[in-house]
Z-matrix of the N, CA and C atoms (Angstrom, degrees):
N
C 1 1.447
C 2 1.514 1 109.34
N 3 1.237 2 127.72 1 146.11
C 4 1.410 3 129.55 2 -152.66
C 5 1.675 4 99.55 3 -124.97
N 6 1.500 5 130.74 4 -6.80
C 7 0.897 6 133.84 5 155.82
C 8 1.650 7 107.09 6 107.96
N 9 1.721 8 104.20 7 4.03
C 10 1.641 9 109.97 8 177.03
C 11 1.247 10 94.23 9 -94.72
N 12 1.018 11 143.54 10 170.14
C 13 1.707 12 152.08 11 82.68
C 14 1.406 13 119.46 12 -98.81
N 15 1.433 14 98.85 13 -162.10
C 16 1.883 15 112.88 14 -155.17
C 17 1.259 16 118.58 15 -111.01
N 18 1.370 17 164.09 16 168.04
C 19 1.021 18 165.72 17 146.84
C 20 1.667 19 96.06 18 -116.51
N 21 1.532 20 133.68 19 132.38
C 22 1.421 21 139.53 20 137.92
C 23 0.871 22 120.41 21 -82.52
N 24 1.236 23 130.02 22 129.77
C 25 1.614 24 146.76 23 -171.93
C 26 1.525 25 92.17 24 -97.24
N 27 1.211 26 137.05 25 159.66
C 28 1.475 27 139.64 26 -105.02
C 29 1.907 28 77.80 27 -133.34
N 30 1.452 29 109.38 28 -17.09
C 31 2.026 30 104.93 29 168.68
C 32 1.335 31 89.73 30 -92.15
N 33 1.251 32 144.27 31 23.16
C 34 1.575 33 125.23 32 -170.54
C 35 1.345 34 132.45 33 71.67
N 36 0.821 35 106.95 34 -5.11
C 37 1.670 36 129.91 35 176.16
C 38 1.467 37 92.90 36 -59.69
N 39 1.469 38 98.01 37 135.37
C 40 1.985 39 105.13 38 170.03
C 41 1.589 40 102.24 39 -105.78
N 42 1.379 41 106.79 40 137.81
C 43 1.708 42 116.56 41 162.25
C 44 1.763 43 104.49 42 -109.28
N 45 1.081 44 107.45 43 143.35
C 46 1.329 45 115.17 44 175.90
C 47 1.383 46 108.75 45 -87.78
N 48 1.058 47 121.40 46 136.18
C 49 1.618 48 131.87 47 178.93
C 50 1.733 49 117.18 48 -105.43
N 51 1.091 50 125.53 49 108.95
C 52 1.880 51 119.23 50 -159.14
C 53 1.571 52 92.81 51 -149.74
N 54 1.383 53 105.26 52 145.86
C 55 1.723 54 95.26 53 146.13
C 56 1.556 55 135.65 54 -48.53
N 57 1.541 56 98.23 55 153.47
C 58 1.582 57 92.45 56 160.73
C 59 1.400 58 134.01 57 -53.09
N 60 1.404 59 121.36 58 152.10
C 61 1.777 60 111.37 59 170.47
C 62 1.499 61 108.72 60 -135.52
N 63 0.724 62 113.99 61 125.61
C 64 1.285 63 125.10 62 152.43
C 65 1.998 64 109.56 63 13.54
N 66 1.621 65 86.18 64 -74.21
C 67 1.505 66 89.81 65 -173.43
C 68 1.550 67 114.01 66 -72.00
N 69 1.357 68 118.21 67 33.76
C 70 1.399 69 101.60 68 177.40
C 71 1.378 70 94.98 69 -126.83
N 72 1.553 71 120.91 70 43.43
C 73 1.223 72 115.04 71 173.59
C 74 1.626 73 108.03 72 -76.94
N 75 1.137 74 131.57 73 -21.14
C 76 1.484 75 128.40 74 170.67
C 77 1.829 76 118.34 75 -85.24
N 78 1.395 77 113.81 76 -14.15
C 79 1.422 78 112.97 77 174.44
C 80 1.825 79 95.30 78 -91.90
N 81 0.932 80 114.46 79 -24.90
C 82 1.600 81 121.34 80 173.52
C 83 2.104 82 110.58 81 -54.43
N 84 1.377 83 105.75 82 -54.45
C 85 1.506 84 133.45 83 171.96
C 86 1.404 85 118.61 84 -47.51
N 87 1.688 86 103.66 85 -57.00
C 88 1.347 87 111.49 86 165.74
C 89 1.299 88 115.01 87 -59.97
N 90 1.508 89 119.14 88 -56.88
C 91 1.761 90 120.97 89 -170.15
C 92 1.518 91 97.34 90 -48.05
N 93 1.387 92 128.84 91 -62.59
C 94 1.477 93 117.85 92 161.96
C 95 1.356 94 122.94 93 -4.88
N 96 1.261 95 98.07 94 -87.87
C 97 1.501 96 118.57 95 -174.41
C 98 1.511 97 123.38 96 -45.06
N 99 1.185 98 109.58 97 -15.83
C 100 1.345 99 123.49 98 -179.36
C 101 1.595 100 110.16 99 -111.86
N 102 1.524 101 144.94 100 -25.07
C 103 1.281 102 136.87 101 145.58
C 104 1.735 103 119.32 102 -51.56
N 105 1.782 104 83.38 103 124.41
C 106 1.661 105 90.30 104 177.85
C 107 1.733 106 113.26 105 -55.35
N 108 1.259 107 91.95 106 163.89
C 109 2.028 108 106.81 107 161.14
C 110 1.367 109 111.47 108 -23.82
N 111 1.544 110 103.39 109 -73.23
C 112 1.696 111 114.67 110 169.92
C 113 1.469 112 123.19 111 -29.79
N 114 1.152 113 93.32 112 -57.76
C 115 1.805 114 112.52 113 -159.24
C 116 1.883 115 79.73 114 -59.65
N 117 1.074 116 108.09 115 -70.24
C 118 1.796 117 112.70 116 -160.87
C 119 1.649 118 100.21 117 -61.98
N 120 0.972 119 152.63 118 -38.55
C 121 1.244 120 147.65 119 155.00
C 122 1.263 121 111.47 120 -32.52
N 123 1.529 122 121.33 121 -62.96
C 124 1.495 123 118.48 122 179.58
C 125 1.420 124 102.02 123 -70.02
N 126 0.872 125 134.76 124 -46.15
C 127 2.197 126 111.62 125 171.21
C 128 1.501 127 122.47 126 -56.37
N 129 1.489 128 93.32 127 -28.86
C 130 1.837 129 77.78 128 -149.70
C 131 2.094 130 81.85 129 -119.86
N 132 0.974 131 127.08 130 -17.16
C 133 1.609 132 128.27 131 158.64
C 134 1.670 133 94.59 132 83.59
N 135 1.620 134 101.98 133 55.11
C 136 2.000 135 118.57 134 -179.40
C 137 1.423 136 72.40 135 123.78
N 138 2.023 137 56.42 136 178.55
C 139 1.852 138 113.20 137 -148.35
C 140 1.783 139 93.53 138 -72.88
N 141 1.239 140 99.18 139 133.24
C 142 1.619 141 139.24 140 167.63
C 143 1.019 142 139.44 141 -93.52
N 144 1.191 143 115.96 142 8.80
C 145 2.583 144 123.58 143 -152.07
C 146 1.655 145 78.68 144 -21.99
N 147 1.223 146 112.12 145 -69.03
C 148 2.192 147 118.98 146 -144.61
C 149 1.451 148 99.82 147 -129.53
N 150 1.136 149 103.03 148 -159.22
C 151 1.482 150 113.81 149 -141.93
C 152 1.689 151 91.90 150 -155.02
N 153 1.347 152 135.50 151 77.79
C 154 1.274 153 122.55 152 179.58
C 155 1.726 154 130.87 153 -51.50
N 156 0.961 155 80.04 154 -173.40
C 157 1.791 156 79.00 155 -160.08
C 158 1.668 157 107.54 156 -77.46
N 159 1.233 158 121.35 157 -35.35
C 160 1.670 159 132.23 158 165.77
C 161 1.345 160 110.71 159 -59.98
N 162 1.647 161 116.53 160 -46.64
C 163 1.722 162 107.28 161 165.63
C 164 1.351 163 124.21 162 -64.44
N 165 1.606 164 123.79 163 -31.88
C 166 1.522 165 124.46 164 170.24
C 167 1.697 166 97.99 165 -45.10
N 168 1.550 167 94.98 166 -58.96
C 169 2.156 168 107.80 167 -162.28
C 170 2.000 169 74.85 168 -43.59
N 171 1.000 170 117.87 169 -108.22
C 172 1.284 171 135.03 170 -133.82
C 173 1.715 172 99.90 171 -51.32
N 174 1.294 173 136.85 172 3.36
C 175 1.208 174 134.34 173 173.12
C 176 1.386 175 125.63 174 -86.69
N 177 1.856 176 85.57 175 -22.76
C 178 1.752 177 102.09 176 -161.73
C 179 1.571 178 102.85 177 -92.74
N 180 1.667 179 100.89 178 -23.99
C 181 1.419 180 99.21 179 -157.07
C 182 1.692 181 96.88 180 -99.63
N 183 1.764 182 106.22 181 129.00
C 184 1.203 183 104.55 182 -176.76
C 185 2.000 184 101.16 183 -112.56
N 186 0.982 185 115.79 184 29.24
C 187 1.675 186 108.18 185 -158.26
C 188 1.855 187 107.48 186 -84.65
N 189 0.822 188 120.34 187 61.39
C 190 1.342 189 116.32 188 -154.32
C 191 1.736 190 87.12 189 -162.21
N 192 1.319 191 120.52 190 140.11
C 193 1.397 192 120.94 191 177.72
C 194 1.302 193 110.93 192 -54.80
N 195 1.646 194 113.80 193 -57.62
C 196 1.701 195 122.05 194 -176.83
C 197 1.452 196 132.49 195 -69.22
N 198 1.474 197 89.14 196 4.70
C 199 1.886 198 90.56 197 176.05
C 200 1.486 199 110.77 198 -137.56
N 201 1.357 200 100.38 199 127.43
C 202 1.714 201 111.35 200 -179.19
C 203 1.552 202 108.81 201 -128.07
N 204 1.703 203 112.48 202 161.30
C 205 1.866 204 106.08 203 143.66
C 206 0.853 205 88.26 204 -175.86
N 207 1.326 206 111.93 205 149.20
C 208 1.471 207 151.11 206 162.16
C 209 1.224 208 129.24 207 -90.06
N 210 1.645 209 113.66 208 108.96
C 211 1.509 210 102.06 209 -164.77
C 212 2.079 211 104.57 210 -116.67
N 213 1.354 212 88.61 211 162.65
C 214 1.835 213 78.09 212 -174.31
C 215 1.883 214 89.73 213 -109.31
N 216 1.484 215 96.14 214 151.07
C 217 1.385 216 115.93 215 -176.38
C 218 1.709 217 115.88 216 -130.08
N 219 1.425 218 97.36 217 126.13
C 220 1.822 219 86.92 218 -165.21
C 221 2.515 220 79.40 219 -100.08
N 222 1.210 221 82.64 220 161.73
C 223 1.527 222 80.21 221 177.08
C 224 1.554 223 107.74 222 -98.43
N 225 1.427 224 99.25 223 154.39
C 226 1.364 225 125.19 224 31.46
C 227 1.680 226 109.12 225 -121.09
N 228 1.775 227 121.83 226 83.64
C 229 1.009 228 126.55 227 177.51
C 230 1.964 229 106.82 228 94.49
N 231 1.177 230 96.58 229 35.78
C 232 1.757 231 87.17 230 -170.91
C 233 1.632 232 87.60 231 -112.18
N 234 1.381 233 123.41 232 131.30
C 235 1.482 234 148.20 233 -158.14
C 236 1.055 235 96.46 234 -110.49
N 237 1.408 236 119.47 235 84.75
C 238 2.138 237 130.30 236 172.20
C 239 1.897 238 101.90 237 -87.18
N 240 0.942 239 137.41 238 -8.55
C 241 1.073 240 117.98 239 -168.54
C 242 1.971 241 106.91 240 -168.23
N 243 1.301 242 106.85 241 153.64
C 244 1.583 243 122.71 242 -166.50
C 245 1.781 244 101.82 243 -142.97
N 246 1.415 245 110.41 244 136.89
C 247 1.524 246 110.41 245 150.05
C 248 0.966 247 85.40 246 -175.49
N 249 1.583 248 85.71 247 139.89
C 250 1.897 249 120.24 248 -170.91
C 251 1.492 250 99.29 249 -138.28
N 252 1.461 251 98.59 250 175.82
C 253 1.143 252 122.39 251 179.84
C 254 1.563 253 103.90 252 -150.74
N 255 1.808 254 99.93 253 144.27
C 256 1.605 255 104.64 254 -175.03
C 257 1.524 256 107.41 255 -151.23
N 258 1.290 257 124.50 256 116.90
C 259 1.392 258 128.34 257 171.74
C 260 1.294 259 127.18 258 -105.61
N 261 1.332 260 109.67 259 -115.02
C 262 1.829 261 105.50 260 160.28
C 263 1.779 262 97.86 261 -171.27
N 264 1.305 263 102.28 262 176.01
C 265 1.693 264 94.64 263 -165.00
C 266 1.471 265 98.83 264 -72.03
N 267 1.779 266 91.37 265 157.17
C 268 1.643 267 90.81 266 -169.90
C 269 1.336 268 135.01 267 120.96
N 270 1.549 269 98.92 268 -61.04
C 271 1.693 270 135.30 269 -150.28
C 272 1.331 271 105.56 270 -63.29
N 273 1.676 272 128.23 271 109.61
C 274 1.670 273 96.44 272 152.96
C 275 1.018 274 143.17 273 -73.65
N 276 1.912 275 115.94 274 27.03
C 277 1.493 276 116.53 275 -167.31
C 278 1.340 277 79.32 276 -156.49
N 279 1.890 278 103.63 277 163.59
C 280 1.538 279 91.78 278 172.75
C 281 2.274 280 78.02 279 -165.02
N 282 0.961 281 100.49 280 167.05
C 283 1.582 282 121.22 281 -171.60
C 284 1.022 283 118.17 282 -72.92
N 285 1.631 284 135.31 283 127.11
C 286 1.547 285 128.72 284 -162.16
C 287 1.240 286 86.61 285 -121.36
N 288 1.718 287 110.50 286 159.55
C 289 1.412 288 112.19 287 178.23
C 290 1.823 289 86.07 288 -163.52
N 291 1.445 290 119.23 289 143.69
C 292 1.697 291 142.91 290 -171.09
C 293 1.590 292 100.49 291 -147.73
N 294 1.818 293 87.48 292 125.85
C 295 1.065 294 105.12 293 173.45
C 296 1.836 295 111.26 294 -145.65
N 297 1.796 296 109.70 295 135.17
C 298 1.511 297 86.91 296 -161.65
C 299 1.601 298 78.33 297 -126.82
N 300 1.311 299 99.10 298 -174.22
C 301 1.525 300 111.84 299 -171.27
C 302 1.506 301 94.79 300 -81.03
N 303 1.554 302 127.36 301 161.67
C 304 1.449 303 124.84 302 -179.71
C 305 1.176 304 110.36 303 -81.09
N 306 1.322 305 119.97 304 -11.98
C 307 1.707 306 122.03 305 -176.07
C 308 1.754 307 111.08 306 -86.55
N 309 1.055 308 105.26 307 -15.94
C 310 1.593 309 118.22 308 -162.77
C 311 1.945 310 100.78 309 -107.41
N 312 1.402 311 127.42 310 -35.73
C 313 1.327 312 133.43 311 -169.59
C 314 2.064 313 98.64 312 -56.40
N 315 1.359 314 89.26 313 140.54
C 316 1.377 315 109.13 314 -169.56
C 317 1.578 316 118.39 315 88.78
N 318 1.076 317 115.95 316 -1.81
C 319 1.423 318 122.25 317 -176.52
C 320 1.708 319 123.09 318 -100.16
N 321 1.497 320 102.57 319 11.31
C 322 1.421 321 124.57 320 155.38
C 323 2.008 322 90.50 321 81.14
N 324 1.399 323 113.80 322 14.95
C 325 1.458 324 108.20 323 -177.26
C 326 1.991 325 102.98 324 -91.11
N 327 1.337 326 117.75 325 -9.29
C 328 1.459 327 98.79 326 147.34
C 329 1.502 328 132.40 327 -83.80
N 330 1.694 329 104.60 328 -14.63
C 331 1.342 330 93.11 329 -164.07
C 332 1.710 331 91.27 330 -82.23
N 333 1.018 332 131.84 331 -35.19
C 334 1.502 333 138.42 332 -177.05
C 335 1.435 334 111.42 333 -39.79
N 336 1.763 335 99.98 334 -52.70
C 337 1.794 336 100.42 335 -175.78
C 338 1.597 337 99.46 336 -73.59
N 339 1.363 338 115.17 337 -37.49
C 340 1.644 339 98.85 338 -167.14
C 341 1.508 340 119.80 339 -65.42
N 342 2.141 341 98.53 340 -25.02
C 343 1.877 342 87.58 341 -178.01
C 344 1.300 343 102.33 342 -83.69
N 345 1.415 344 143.44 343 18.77
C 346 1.534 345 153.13 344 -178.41
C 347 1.314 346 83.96 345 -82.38
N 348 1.639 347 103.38 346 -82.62
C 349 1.674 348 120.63 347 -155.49
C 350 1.704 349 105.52 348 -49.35
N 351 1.033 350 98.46 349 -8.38
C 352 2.198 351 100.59 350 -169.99
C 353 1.470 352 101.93 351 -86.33
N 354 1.875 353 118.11 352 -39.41
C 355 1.278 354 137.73 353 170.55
C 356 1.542 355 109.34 354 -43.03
N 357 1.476 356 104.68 355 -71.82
C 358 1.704 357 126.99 356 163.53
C 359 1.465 358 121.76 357 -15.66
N 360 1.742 359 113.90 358 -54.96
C 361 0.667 360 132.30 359 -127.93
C 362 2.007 361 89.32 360 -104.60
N 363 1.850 362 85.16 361 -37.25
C 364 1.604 363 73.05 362 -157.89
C 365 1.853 364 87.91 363 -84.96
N 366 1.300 365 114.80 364 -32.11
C 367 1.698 366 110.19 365 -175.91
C 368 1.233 367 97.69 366 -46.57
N 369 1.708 368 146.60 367 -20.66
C 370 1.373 369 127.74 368 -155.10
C 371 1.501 370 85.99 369 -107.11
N 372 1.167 371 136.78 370 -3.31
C 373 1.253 372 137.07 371 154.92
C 374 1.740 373 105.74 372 118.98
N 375 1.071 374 135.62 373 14.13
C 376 1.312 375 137.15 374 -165.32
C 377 1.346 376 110.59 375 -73.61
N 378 1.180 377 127.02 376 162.25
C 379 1.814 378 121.19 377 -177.05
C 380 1.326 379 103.53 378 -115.87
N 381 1.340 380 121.49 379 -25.92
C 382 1.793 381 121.29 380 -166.85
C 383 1.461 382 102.19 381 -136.33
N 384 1.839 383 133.68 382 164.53
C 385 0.564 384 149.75 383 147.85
C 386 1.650 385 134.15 384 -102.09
N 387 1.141 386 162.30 385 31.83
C 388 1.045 387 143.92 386 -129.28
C 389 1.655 388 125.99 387 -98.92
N 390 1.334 389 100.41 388 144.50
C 391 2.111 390 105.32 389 -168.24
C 392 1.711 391 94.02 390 -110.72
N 393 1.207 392 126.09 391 134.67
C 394 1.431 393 145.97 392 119.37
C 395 1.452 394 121.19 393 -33.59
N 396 1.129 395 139.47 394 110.68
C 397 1.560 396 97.79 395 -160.25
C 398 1.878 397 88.33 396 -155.77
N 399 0.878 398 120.40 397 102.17
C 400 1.501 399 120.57 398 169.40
C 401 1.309 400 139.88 399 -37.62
N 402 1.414 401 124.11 400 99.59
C 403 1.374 402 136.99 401 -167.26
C 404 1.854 403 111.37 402 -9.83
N 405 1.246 404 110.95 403 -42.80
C 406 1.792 405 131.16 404 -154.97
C 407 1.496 406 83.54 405 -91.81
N 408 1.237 407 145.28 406 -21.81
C 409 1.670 408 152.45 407 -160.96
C 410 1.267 409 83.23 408 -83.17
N 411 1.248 410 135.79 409 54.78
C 412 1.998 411 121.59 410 152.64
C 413 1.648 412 122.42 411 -39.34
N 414 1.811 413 103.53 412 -48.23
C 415 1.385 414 127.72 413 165.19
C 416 1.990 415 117.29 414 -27.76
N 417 1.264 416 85.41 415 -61.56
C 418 1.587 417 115.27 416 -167.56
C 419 1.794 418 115.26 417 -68.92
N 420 1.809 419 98.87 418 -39.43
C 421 1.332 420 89.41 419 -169.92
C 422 1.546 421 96.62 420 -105.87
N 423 1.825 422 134.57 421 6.71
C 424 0.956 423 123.65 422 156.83
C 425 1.280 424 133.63 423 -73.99
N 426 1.720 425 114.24 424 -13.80
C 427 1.332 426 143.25 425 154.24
C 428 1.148 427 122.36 426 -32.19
N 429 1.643 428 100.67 427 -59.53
C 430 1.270 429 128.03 428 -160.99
C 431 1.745 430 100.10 429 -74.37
N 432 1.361 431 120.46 430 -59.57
C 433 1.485 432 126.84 431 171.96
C 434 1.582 433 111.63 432 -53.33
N 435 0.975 434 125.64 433 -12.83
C 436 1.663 435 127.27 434 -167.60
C 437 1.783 436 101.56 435 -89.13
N 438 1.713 437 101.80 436 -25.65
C 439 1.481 438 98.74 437 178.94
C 440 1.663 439 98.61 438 -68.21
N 441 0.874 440 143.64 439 -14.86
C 442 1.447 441 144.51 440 -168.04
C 443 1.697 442 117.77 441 33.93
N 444 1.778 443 87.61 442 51.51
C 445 1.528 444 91.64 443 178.66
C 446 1.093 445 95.73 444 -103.69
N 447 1.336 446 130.70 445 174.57
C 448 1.550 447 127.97 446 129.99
C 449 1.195 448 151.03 447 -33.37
N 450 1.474 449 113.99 448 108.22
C 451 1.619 450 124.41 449 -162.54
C 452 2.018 451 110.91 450 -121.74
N 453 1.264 452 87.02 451 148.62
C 454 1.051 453 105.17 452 155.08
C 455 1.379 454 139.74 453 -110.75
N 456 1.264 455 146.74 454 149.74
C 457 1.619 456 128.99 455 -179.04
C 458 1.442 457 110.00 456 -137.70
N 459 1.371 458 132.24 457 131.34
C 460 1.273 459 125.41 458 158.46
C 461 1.692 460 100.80 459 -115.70
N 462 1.577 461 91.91 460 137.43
C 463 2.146 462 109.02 461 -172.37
C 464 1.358 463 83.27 462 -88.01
N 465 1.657 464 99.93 463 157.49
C 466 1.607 465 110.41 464 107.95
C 467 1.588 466 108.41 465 -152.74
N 468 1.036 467 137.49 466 -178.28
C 469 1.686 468 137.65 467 -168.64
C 470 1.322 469 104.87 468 -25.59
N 471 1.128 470 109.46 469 -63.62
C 472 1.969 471 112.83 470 -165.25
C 473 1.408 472 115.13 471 -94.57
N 474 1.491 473 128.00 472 -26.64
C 475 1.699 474 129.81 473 179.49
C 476 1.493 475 120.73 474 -127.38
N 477 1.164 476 116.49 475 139.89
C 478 1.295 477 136.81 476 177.56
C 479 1.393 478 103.44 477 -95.64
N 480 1.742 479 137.41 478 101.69
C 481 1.511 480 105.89 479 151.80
C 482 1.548 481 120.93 480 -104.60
N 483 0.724 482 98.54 481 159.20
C 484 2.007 483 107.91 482 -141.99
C 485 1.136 484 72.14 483 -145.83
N 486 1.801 485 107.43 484 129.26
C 487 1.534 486 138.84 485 -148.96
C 488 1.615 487 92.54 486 -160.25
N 489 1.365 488 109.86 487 95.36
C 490 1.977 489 137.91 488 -175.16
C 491 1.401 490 99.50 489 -58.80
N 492 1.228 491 147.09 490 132.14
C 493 1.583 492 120.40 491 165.54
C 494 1.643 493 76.90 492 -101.31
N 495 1.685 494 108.33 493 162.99
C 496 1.546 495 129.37 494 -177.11
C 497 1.597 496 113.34 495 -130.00
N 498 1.558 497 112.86 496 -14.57
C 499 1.369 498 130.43 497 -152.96
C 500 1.794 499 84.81 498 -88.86
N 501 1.042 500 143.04 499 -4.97
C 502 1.418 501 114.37 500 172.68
C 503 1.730 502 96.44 501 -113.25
N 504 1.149 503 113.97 502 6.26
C 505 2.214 504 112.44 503 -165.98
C 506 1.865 505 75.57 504 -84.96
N 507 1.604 506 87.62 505 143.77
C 508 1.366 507 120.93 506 168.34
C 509 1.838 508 96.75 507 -122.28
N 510 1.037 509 102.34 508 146.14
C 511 1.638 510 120.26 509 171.98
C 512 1.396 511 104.17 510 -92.79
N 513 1.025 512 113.57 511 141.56
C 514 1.666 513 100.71 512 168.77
C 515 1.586 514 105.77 513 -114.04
N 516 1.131 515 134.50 514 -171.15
C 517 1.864 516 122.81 515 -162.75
C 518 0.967 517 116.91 516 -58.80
N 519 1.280 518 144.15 517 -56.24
C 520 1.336 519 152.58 518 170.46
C 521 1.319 520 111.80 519 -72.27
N 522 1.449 521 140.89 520 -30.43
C 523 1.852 522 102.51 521 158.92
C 524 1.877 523 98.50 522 -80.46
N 525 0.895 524 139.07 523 -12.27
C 526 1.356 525 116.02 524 138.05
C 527 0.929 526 142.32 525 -34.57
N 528 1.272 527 123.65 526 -56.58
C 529 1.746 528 133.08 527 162.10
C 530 1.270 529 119.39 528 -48.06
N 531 1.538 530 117.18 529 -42.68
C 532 0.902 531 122.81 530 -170.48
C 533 1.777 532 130.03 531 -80.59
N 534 1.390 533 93.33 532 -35.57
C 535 1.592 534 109.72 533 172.99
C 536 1.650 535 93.77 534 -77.12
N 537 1.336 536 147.89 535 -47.57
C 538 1.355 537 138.06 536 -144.62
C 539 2.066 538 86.18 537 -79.29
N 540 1.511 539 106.48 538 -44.61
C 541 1.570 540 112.16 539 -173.65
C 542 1.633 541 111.05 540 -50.07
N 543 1.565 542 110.50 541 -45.04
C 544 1.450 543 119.00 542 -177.60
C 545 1.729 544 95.83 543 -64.45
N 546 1.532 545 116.31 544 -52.21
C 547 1.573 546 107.36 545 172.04
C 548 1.554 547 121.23 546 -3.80
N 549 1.616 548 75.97 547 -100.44
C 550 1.811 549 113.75 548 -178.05
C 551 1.821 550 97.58 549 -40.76
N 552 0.957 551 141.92 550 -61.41
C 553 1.075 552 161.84 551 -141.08
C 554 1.855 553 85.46 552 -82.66
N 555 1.234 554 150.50 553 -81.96
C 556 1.333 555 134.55 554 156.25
C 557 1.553 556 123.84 555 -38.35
N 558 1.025 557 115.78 556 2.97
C 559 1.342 558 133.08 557 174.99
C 560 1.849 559 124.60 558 -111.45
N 561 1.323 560 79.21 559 3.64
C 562 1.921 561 87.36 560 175.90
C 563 1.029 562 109.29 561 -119.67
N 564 1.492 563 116.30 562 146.48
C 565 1.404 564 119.31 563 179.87
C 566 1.487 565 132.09 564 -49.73
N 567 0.974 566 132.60 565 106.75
C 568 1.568 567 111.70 566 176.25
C 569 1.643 568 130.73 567 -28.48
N 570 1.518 569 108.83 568 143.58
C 571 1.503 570 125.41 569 -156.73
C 572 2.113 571 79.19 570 -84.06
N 573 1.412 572 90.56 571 145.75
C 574 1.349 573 109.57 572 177.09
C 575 1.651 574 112.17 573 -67.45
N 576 1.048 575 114.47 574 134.04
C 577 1.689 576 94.95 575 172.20
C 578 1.553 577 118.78 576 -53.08
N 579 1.503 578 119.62 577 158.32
C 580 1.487 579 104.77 578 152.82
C 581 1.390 580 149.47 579 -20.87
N 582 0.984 581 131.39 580 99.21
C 583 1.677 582 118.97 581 176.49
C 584 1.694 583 110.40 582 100.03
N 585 1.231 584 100.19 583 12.39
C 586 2.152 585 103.28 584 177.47
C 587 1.701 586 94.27 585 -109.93
């Protein structure tokens, strides 16, 4: 296993599912640029125009035990979708956040990366997950219930945080394979460009 797999989009269309790299700090920029007002409000809770150049660095770079994401890519290299997770060293829990392109939402291509990133999350040994997640985010926290793990929630008017438990999920062989493949696979050096 090489650490890709596929997502089908519901016309048959395949998205590739991989870690982040480094070099997709400009397909990262575009996916931006192309989520409505809405869409970026519900991730980031306000206004977004761009994506500075220190948030690309720290989005792309997953080399650190507590920070991962998995983004899906329809070809040739066009970056529709992101979900990561970020804690701090140490942590048995660390912060999930999904974001898909506006053309692609409803097409089950977040819930795909998020039950990946939950795989990820628990093979690297983590016990909890937890989302921030904005009252108006119906999208986001129906996501979240579809994993049909164990949750927790504390309200108030505007945020939901919704706290994943992971400590009873068993993998069975193949999301085994698959989360250890995405591993190794953020764990290899980047492929040289063409022609070096």
């Amino acid at each position: 296993m090489t650490g890709v797999d596929e997502h089908r989009l519901r016309d048959g269309s395949r998205l590739v599912v991989r870690p982040i790299r480094r070099e997709d700090g400009p397909a990262l920029v575009a996916l931006h640029a192309r989520l409505s007002a809405d869409t970026i409000y519900r991730r980031y809770f306000g206004a977004r125009p761009h994506l500075a150049p220190a948030v690309v660095d720290r989005f792309t770079r997953i080399d650190e035990d507590w920070r991962f994401a998995l983004v899906a890519v329809r070809e040739p290299g066009d970056l529709v979708a992101v979900a990561r997770y970020e804690g701090s060293r140490g942590a048995r829990s660390a912060e999930i956040a999904v974001v898909v392109d506006d053309a692609l939402q409803h097409q089950g291509v977040g819930r795909a990366l998020l039950g990946r990133l939950v795989h990820v999350a628990r093979e690297r040994g983590l016990d909890a997950l937890e989302a921030d997640v904005l009252s108006v985010n119906s999208p986001m926290l129906a996501l979240l219930r579809a994993l049909g793990l164990p949750t927790t929630a504390v309200r108030d008017e505007q945020t939901h945080i919704i706290t994943v438990d992971l400590t009873a999920l068993r993998l069975d062989d193949r999301e085994a394979a698959v989360a250890r493949a995405h591993i190794a696979a953020a764990a290899a050096p980047a492929a040289a460009p063409p022609g070096r």
